[in-house]
N, C-alpha and C positions, 0 to 999 in steps of 0.2 A: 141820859142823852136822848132829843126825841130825835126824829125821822128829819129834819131839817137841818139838827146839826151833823147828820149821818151823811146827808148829801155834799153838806160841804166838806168835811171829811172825806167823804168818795170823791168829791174833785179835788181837792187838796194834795188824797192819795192817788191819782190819776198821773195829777202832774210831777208830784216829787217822782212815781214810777219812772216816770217818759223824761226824769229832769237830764239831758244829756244835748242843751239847744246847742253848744260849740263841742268843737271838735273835740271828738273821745281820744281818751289818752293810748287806746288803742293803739291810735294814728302809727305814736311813735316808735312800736315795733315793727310795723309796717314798713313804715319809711326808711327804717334802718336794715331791713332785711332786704328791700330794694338794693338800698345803699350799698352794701356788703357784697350782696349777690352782683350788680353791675361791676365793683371792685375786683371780683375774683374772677369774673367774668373776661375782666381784662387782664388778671395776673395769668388767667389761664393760657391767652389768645400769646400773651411775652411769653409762656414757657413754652408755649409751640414753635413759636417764634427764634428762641434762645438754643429750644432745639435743635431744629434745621440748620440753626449760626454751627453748633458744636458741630454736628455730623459732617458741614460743607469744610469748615475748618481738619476736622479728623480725616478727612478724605482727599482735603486739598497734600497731605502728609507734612504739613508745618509744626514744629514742634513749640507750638503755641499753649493748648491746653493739652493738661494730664487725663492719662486715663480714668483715674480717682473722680477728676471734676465733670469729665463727662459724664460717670455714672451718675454721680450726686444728680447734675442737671437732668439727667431722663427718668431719676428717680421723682421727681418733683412733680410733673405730667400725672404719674398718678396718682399722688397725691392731693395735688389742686384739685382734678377729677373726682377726688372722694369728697373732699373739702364742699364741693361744689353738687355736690348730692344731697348730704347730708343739711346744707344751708336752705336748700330747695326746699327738704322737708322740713325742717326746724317747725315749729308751731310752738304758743304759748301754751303751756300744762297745767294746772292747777286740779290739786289731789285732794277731793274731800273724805275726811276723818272723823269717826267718833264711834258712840256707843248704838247697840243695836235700838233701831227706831228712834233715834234723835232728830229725826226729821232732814238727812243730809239730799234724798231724793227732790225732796221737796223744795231745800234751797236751789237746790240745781233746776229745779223746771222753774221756779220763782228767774233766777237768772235770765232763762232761755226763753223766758213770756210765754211757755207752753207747758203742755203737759207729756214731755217726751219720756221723761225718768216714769214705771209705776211707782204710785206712793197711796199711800192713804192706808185705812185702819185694818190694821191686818195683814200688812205686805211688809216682807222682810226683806232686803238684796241681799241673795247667798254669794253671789261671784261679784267681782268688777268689771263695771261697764264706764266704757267712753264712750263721751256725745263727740264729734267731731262733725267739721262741715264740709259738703262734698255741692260741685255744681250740679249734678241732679235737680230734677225739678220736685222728684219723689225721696221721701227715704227709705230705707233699707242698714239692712243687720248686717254683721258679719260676724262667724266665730272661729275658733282658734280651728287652724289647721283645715279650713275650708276657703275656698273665696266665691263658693255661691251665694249670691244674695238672697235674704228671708226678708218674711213680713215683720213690722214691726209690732205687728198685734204678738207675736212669738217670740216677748220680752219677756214678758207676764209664765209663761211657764219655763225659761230657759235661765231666766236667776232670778224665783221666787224659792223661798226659803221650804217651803210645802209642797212644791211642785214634783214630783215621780222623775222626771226629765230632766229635775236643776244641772247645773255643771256644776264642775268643783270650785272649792273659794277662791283659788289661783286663776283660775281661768277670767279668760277676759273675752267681754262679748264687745263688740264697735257697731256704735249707731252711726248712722252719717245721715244727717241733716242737712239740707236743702240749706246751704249760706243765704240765699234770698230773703227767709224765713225768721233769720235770728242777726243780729248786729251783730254780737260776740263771734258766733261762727263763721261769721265772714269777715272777722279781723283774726283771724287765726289761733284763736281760744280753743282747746282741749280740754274736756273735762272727764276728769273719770271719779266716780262712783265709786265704794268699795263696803264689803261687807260689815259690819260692827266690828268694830277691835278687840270686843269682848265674848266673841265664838269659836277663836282659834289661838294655837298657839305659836303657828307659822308667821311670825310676827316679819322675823327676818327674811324670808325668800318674796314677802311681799312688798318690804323695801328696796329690795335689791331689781325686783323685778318691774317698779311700779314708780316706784318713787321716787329713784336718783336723777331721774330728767325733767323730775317737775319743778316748774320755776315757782309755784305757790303751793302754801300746804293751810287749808280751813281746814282748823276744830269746830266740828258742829256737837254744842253740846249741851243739853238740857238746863235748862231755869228755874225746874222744877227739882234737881238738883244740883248737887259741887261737883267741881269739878275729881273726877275718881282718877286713883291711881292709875288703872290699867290706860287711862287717856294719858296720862305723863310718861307712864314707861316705855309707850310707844313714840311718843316725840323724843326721849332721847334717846331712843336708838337711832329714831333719826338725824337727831342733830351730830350725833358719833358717825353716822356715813356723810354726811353732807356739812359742809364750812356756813354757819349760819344762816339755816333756811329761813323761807319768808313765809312766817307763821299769822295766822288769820283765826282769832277766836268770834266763835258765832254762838253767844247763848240764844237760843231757840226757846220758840212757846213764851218768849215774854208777856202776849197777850194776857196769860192768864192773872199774871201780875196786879191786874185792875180787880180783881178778888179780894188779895191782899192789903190789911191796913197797912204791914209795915212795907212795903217795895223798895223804898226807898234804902232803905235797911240791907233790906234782901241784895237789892242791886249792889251796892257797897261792898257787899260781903264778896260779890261773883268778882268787883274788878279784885278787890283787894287780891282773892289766892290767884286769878287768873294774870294777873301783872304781876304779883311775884314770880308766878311759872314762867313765864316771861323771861324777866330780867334777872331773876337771880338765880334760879337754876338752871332753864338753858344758855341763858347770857346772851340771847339775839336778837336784842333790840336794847336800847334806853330807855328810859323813864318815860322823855316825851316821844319817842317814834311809839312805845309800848300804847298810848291812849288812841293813837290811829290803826289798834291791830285788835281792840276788843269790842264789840256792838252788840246790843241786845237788839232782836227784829223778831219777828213772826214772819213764816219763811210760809206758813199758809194765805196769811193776811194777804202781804206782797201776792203771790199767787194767782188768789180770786180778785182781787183789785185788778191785776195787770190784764189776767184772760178778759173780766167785761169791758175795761178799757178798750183794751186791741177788738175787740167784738162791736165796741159803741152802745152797749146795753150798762146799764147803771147796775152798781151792784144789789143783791140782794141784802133786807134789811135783815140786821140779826148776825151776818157771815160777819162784819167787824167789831170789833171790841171797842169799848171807848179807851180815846186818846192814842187811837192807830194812827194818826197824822205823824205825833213823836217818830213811832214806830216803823213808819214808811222814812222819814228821813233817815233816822240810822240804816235802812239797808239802803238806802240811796246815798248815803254818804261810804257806808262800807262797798259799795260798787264800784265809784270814785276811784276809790283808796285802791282800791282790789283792781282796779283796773291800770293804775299808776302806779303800781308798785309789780304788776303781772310783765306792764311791756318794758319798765327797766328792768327789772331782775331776770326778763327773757331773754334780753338784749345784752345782759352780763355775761346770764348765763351759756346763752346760744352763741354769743356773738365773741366774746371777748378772747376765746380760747382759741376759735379761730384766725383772729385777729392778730393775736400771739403766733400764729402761727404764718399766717400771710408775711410778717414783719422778719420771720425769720426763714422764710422760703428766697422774699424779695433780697432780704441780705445777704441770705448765703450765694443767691446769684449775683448780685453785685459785686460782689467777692470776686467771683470767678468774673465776671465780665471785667471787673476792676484790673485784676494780674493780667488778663488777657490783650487786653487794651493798653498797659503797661510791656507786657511781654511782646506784644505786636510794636510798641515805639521801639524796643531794644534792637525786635530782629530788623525792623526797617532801618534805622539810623546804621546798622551792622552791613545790612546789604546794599545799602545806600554808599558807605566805607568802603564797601568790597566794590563795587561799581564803579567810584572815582579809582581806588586803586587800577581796577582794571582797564578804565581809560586812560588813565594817566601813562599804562603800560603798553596801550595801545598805541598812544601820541609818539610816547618816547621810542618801540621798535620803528614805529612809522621814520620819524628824524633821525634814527642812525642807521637803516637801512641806506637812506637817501645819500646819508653821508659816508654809508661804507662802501657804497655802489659806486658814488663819485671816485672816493680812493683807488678801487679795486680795477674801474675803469683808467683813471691813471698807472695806476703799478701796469695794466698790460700793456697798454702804450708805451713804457717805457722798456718793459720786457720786448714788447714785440719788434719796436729800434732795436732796440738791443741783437736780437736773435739779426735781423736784417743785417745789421753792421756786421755782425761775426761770420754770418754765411757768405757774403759778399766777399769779405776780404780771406776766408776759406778758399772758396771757391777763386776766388784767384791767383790765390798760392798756387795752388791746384794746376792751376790754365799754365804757369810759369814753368809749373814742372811738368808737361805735358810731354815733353820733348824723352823725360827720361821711361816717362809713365809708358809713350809708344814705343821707344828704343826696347821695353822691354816683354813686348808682344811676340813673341816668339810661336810666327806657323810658317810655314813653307809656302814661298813667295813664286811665283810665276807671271811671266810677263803677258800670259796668254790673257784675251781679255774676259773669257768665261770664269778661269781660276780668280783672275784677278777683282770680280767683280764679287765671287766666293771669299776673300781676302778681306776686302772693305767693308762687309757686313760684318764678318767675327770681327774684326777691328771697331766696327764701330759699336758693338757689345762688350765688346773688352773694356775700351774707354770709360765708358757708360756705365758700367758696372765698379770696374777700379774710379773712377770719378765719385761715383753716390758710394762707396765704400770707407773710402777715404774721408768724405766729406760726414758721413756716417758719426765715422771714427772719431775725427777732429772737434763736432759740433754735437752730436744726438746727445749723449752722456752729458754734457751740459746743460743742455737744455731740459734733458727728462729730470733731472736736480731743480735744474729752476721753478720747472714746474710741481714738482712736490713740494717745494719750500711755499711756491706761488698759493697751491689751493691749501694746503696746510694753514697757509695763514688767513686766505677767506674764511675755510673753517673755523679756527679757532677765534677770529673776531666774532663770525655769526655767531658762534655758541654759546660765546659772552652775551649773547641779547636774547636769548631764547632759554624755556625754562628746562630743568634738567632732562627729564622726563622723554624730550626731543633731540637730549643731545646725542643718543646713539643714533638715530634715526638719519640725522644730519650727518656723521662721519659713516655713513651708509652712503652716501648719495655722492663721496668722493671717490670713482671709477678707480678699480682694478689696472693696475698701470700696464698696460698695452698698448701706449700710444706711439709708433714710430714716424719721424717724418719722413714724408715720400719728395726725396730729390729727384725731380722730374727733369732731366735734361733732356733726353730725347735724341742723340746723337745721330742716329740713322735718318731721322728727317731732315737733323740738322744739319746736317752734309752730306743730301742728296743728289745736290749740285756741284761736288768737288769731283773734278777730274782731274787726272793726274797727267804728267808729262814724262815720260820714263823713254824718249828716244834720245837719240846718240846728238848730242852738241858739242862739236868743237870748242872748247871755251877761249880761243883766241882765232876765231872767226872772225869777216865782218861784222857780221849781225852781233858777235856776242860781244865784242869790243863795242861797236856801237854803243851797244845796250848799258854794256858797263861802264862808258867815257858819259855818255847821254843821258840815261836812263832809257828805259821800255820804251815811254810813250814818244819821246822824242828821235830814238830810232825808228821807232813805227813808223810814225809819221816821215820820216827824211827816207826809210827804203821804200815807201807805199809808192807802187807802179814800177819802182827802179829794177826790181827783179819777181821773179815767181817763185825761185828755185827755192828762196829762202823761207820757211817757215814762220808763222808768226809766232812767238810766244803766247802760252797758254795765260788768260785772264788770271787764276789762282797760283799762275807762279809768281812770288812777292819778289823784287829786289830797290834797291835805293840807287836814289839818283849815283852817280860819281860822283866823290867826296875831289871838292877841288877846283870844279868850274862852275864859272858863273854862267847864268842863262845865254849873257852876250857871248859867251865863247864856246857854248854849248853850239847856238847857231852857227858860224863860223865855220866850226867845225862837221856840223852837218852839212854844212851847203858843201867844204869841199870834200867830204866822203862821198856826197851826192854826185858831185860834179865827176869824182874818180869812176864812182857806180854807172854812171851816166854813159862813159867813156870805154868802157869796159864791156859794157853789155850793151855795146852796138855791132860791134862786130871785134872779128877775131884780128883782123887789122889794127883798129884801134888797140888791141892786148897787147900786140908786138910794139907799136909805137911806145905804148908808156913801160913797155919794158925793157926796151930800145934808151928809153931817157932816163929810167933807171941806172941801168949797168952804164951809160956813160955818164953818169953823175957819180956814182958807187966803186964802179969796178964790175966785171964780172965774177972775179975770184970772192968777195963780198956776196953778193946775189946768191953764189951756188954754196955759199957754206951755210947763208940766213936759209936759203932755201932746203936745204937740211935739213938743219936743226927744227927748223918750222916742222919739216915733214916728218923728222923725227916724234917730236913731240905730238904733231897729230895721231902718228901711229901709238903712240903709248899710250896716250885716253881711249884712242878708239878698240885695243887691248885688254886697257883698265876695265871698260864698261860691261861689266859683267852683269848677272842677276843678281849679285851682293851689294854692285853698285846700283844697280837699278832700285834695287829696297831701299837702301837706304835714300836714296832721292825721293824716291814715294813717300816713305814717312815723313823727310826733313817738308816735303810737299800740303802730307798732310797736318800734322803740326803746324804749319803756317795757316795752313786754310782751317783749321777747327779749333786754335787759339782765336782766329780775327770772327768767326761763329760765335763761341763760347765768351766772349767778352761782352757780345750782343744783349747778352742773353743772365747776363750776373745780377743785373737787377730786377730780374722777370722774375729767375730762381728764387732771392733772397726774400723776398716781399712775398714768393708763395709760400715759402718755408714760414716766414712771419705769420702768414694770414691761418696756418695752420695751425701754428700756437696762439695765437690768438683765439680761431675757434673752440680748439678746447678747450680752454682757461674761460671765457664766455659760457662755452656750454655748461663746463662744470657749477659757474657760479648762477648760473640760471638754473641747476638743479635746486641747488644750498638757498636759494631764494626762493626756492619754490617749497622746500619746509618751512620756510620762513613764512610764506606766505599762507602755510597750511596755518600756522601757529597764530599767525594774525584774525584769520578768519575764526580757529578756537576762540581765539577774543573777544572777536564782535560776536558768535552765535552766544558766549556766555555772556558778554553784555546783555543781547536781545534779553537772554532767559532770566537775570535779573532784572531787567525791565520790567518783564510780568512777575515775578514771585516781587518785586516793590510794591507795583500796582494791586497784585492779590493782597500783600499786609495790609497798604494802604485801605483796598475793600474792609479788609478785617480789621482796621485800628477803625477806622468810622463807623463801622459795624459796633461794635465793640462799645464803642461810646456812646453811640444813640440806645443801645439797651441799657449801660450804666446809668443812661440818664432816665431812660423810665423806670429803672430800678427805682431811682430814686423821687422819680414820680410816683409812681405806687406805694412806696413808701411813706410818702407826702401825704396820698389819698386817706390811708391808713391811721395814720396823725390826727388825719379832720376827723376823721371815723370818729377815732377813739374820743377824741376830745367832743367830738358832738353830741355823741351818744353811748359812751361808757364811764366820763366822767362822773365823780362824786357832784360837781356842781349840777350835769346836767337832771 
């Protein structure tokens, strides 16, 4: 090949290096770790969310959700929170393998377009190291159990195989490279580095420790020869910890091939046992996925091409082998591959289990918001129940309050007649028997007018007291019956309308029976004005014939001016006309007693005269025997009239005058006596309504407090349901997820 065909070769291999003009399949781990991370990001913000729902519910004391479901839901918070750590860091892995000095440093700085790995003749990597990409503008080292950063020039002694200072083969040193720097590194590619397979026997602590989060595993392994056992014995220990990894063979040094007459041959031979390892002993891939998992490249070639590329300096002649163009395509095609099979199987690997796990966070809270949301419709439609019940209970005390009140107000009205009528006609039983009621007042009587005025007080206490005694007697005992029957039965209607719980409360509030009615007559005021007449009357007098043939006021009137001597009768002495004459012959009669009075009491001459025309009309023997007898009989009254008579005239006096009182006064009495059973029977039932009213007012304040425990479900059923529905939105998001980018098609 001369110097001509080299250059086109060096641009050839320029551009197959730099072949990446559309979008690297990189992208797509990218995009989906966006994707995920926004996802959980929101699943996170719902379980914060869902949180504060349970706590405000657990606090509100609604026995909506269990204690069990609250736990699950505040358990979830931390776990989303790890979920969501862990997704942050995720990064694609990829673990290079093979025998010591196969050139795996070399592929890795070919990758990286740099010279970050040492490699070259005579450097062995004792430890494992990862390239990772950091926004720094410099890089720097880190090693185990330090987080000081070193220089990178301190690669070269810290895991060379000859180095005084190496680490051990487990240990792992982290480069962090400037993402600026490298494409790979800033789409989230990890690379680690690892000693020959063939210098230890720690096979297993290196898988364990190194390899089960890597989503790629390259075989780099010589062309110079076959592939060796201890290369196979370590992939299936791996494919025994891990469910079909993504294996990557790299015959290395194919350059040298262009040596070789047979290559062709040779090549043959590498895929033949390399595609059986493959497919039929570890079993993780087919036939056709197996011819995108084996390349033959020169991992120096790519290397010096890439560095004078990125440099702009042509490469030097001699540094390629003929028919490197081949050779740049297979690792441009293996990068491809390596690269679309690095961000699915990242996005399987990193993504899917979480995903699995977001589906089953979302659900189980759905769950619970589900019962909750459910369990909120029960307690509402239940307290919603309880609510019409207890207005319906409220309506109905309301309507037979109104209606028992009407009743109860009737029943005393007709009680209170009642009592009216019976004291009435008591009390004038009473007034009838007056006569015997005083007849049997027994105090010593004197006509003196001091004694006598001492007389008519106890008399009119005597009355007054035997009056309200009797009346007592005849009427209280009925009436205090009445009244017990009366609030007895207010009560036991109310109690029919009120719930039990109230009913001792209400047969409380029916008074202690103490009630007596107070017959107020008042005798001493009431015949304040009774004076009596206790002097000596002739009862066949002028005057008292008169009085007796006439009546009082017609004698009055006919002696009025005719004498002085005569007395008038007193106002409260009661008598009836004379039974017998008529008004015409009353006058008559008056004018001529007037006429005789007239005659009489002019002079003593005129006396003689008409006694003169008596005896000779009569006789004398006539005149002097009437006149006897007359004188007779005035002397026996005027004998008679003792202080036994005098009492008894006073009484017969007073008995007239405190019957014609006391009849005054029957309807005054009755209707007071009324109006006090009335107040009672009123006041009582104004207590018994005023439980009543207490138990109403229970009502409306339990109504009010269903009102709010509705409105709190209500909060809580709509609550409830807008997180069921993002459940089920998340859910959804999840779906796209997986379907986007963890399907088989995708």
């Amino acid at each position: 090949m001369d110097d001509s065909q080299r250059g086109q070769g060096d641009a050839g291999g320029r551009q197959l290096g730099n072949g990446h003009s559309q979008g690297s399949a990189l992208q797509f781990f990218g995009q989906a770790k966006k994707r995920i991370n926004d996802i959980f990001k929101e699943i996170g913000e719902y379980i914060v969310e869902t949180d504060k729902f349970v706590d405000d519910v657990m606090l509100s004391g609604q026995d909506i959700i269990s204690q069990e479901c609250c736990r699950v839901v505040k358990g979830f918070n931390e776990r989303v929170n790890g979920i969501m750590e862990i997704l942050a860091r995720d990064r694609m892995k990829v673990a290079f393998f093979g025998r010591t000095s196969n050139g795996k440093s070399t592929v890795i700085n070919a990758m990286l377009r740099d010279k970050i790995m040492p490699s070259g003749i005579g450097h062995t990597t004792h430890c494992f190291i990862q390239v990772e990409g950091t926004d720094s503008s410099e890089g720097f080292l880190l090693t185990e159990g330090s987080d000081q950063p070193q220089s990178i020039g301190s690669i070269k002694q810290l895991a060379h195989n000859l180095s005084s200072v190496k680490l051990e083969e487990n240990s792992l040193v982290r480069i962090l490279w400037p993402k600026s720097k490298c494409r790979l590194l800033k789409e989230d590619v990890v690379f680690v580095d690892s000693p020959g397979i063939d210098v230890t026997q720690e096979l297993d602590s290196w898988i364990d420790k190194y390899c089960l989060d890597a989503d790629v595993f390259v075989l780099v392994g010589n062309a110079e020869s076959t592939l060796m056992q201890t290369e196979k014995n370590f992939f299936h220990k791996v494919s025994a910890r891990l469910s079909k990894p993504n294996i990557f063979i790299l015959q290395n040094r194919w350059d040298v091939s262009v040596l070789e007459e047979d290559a062709d041959d040779v090549r043959k031979q590498h895929s033949d046992r390399n595609l059986q390892f493959l497919i039929d002993e570890l079993k993780v891939v087919d036939k056709k996925e197996a011819e995108d998992r084996l390349y033959f490249i020169s991992a120096r070639e790519a290397l010096v091409s890439r560095l004078h590329q990125d440099k702009g300096t042509p490469t030097p002649t001699g540094s390629l082998q003929e028919g490197f163009q081949i050779r740049m395509f297979e690792f441009a095609n293996f990068e491809r591959k390596f690269e679309e099979c690095i961000s699915k199987s990242a996005v399987q690997t990193k993504f899917e289990q979480h995903t699995a796990r977001g589906k089953s966070i979302t659900s189980e809270v759905r769950g619970v918001m589900e019962n909750t949301y459910t369990r909120s419709l029960e307690l509402t439609e239940e307290q919603l129940s309880l609510r019409r019940e207890k207005n319906d209970e409220l309506d109905y005390l309301g309507k037979q309050l109104k209606l028992l009140t009407q009743e109860v107000k009737d029943k005393i009205r007709s009680m209170v007649e009642d009592v009216e009528r019976k004291v009435a006609s008591a009390l004038n039983d009473e007034i009838r028997r007056l006569s015997l009621l005083v007849e049997d007042f027994d105090r010593p009587f004197h006509p003196d007018t001091l004694l006598l005025n001492v007389y008519k007080k106890e008399l009119h206490v005597y009355v007054e007291q035997c009056l309200c005694q009797n009346l007592g007697g005849r009427c209280t005992g009925n009436i205090i019956k009445k009244l017990d029957c009366a609030e007895f039965f207010m009560a036991e209607r109310l109690s029919a309308l009120l719930p039990n719980e109230t009913r001792q409360h209400l047969y409380n509030q029916i008074p202690k029976r103490d009630f007596e009615i107070a017959y107020r007559l008042d005798c001493r005021n009431l015949c304040a004005e009774f004076r009596e007449d206790i002097e000596f009357r002739f009862s066949f007098g002028p005057a008292a014939l008169m009085q007796k043939l006439m009546g009082s006021k017609s004698a009055r009137s006919a002696l009025l001016g005719s004498t002085s001597s005569i007395s008038h009768p007193p106002a409260n002495r009661a008598a009836g006309d004379a039974p017998g004459f008529t008004e015409h012959d009353n006058e008559v009669l008056a004018s001529i007693l007037s006429t005789f009075a007239s005659l009489t009491s002019r002079s003593s001459l005129g006396t003689v005269a008409v006694a003169g025309v008596l005896a000779k009309a009569a006789g004398w023997r006539v005149i002097a025997v009437t006149g006897a007898l007359y004188g007779l009989l005035y002397l026996y009254e005027r004998l008679t009239w003792t202080t036994k008579a005098k009492e008894r005239a006073f009484k017969q006096q007073y008995v007239e005058y405190a019957s014609s009182k006391l009849r005054l006064i029957v309807d005054l009495t009755s209707s007071n006596c009324s109006h006090q059973v009335q107040q009672e029977l009123s006041s009582t039932f104004a207590r018994l309504c005023h439980q009543a009213d207490i138990s109403k007012n229970q009502l409306k304040e339990e109504i009010k407090v269903l009102d709010l425990v509705i409105e709190k479900l209500k909060e809580t059923t709509n609550k409830a349901k807008t997180l069921r529905n993002k459940a089920d939105w998340l859910d959804t998001e999840l779906n796209s997820f997986t379907s986007s980018y963890l399907t088989d098609s995708t």
